[in-house]
N, C-alpha and C positions, 0 to 999 in steps of 0.2 A: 593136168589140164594142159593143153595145147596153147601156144604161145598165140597163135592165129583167135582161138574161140578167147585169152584174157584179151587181147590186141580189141576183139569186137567189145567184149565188154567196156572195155577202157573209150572206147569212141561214144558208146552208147551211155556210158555214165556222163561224158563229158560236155554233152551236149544241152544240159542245163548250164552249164558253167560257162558254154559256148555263147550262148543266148545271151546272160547279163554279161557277157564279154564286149560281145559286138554293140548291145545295144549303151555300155559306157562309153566303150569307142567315138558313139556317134553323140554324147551328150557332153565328153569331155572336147571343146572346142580348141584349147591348146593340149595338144597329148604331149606328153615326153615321155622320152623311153621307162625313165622309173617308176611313170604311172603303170604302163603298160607291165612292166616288171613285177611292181605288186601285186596288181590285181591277179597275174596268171599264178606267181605265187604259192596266195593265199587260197585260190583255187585249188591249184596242186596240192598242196601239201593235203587239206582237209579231205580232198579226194583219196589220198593216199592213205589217211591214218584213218577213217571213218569204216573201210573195210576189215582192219586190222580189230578195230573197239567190236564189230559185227562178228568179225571170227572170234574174238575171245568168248563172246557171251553166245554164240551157236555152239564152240566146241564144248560148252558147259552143260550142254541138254542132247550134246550127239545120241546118246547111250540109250537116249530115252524114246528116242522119234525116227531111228536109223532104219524103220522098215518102209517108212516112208516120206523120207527125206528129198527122193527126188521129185515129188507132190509139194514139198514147202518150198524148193527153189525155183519149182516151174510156179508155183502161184505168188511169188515174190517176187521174179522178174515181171511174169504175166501185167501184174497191178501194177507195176513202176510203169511198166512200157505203156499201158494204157490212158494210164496221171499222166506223160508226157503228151502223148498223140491228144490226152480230153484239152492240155493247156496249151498244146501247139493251134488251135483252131479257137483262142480266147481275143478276143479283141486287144488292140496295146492299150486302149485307155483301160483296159481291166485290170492290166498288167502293173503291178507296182515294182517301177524301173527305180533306181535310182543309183547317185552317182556316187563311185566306189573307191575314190582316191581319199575316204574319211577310212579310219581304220574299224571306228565301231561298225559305221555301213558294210563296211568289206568283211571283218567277224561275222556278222548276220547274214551275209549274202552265201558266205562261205561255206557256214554252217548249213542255212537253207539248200542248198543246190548239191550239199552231199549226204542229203539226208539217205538220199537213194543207194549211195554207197554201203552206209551201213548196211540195209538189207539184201545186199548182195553179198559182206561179209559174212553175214550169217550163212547166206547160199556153199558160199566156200566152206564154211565149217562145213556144212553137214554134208556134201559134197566129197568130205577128205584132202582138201588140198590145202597143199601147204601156203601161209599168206603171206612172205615178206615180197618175193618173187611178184604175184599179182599187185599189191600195192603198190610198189614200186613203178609198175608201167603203167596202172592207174593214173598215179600222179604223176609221171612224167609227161604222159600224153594227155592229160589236162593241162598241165604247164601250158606247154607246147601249142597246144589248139588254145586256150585261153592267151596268148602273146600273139599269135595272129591274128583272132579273134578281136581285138582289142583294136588294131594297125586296120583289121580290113571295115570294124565297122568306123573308124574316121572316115573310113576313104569311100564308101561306099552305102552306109545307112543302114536301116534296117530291113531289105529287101529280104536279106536269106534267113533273119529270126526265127519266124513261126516255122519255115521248113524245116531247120534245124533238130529243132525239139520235135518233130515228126517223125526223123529220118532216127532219132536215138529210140524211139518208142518203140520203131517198128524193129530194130535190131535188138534190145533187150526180149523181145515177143519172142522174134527169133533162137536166139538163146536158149532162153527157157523150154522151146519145144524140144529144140534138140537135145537139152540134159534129159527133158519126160522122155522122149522116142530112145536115145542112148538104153537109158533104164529100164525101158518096159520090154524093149526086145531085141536088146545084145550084150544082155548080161545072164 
């Protein structure tokens, strides 16, 4: 897999994690950097190993479903990216924000926001691609957008939130057409 198509992946996962980024940003009134630190963190990291737990338990059943493997990654992405774009147009009072400098909060949030990961590791098993490589840029470009993320919504609100979780729906969507078009006629 091309560094460019996990690079999208990695943007498109991360923009759940983007969202209760920005919007702790804007709840935690005095930020310090270490707040900021954990949170992208805890993001990172779960973003990172959450793929890993999905490729182990996809490379367990490759054997079985490898005639049509690239039908279970295009409708695994397909429904993530949809979950995103249905929650990027949800009201914020619907929205249960909360604030992420408790560590049991941050576990939950952490966990919640990479649920989507997993099912993109399984994508990667059946896919055949190797996962420390994707992981890793996973989570580091979670980090990374989760530490901005963090700084920009102190400084700025909740303005780019719902777009956010739009713009990762519509590039997971993305993704997955191109692994079904890959598969069905250039192979």
């Amino acid at each position: 897999m091309k560094l460019i198509t996990i690079t999208g992946i990695a943007v498109g996962l991360s923009m759940d994690a983007l969202s209760v980024s920005v919007t702790n940003g804007c709840i935690i009134k005095e930020l310090k950097p270490r707040h900021a630190f954990r949170i992208a963190f805890f993001f990172g990291f779960f973003q990172a190993m959450m793929p890993v737990i999905g490729w182990a338990m996809g490379s367990l059943f490759y054997s079985y479903i490898r005639s049509f493997d690239h039908w279970i990654a295009f409708g695994l992405l397909f429904f993530i990216g949809i979950k995103m774009i249905y929650e990027s147009f949800k009201k914020d009072e619907e929205k249960k924000q909360k604030d992420c400098r408790h560590y049991p909060t941050l576990l939950i949030l952490s966990l919640a926001t990479s649920i989507d990961a997993l099912a993109v590791g399984v994508s990667f098993a059946l896919l055949d691609v190797q996962i420390i490589f994707p992981a890793a840029v996973i989570g580091i470009i979670t980090f990374i957008v989760c530490l901005a993320g963090v700084f920009v919504g102190n400084r700025i609100g909740q303005f780019f939130e719902n777009r956010l979780e739009l713009a990762g729906g519509i590039i997971l969507i993305g993704i997955g057409v191109k692994i079904l078009v890959e598969h069905l006629f250039f192979q």
